[in-house]
N, C-alpha and C positions, 0 to 999 in steps of 0.2 A: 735295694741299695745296701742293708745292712749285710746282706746275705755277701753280697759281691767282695765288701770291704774285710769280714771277718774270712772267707775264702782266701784272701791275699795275706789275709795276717798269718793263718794255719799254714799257707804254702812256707810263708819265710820262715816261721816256728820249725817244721817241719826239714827246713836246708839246715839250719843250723842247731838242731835235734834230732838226729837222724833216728837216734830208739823210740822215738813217739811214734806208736802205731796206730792203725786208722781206727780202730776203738776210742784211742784218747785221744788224737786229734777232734774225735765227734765231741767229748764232752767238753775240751777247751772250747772250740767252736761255738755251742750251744751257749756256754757260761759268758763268752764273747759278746754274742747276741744280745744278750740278757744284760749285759753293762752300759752296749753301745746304743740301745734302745731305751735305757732310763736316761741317760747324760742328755739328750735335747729336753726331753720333757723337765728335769732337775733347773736346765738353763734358763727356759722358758719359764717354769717359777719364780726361781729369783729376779729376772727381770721384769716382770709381772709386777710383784711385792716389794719392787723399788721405784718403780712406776707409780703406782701407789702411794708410794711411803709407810707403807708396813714389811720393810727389809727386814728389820729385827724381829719382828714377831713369824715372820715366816724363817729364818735363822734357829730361833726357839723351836718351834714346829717341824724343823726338818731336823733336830738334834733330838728333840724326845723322839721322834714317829720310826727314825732310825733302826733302834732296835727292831719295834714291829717288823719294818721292812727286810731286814734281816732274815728274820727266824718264818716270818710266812711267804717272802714273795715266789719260794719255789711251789709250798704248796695250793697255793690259788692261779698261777702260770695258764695252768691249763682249763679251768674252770671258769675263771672273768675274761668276759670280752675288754676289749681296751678301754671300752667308751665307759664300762663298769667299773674296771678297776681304777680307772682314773674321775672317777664319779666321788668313789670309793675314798680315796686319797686327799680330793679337798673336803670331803663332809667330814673326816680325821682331824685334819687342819686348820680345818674352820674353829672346832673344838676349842682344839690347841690354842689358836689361836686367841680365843674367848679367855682361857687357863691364863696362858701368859701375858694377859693384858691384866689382868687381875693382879698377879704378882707381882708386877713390875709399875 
């Protein structure tokens, strides 16, 4: 489904860019992937941690973890399975989570 949806976006990037060649269309695509596949699981957090009623500490927790996510998530892409990396993600969290209750 992500595949089909970033496919439709690279076609219309692609009508109305016509110098994107299919080299850079692949890495917008990929980079695409990669946005439209964290956005549900990010949604499903926050309403998790408002279900709960820990919104704000999950708030805190995705504002510190941010950088991390940043500067590593291309290089472990290839190396965590999803059920790892997102293992990965609330044992971080959880952390955090412990930190900014403390401070607050």
């Amino acid at each position: 489904m992500i595949d089909k949806i970033c496919d439709k976006l690279i076609k219309r990037i692609r009508t109305k860019m016509p110098e994107v060649d299919d080299e850079r269309a692949e890495v917008i695509k990929y980079g695409l992937e990669l946005i439209i596949g964290e956005l549900p699981k990010m949604f499903l957090l926050f309403v998790i941690a408002w279900l709960f009623g820990i919104f704000k500490y999950a708030l805190i927790s995705f504002a510190i973890i941010l950088p991390y996510k940043l500067v590593s998530f291309f290089l472990n892409i290839g190396t965590f399975s999803v059920s790892a990396g997102a293992y990965n993600d609330i044992i971080i969290i959880e952390n955090i989570s412990i930190i900014a209750e403390k401070i607050i």
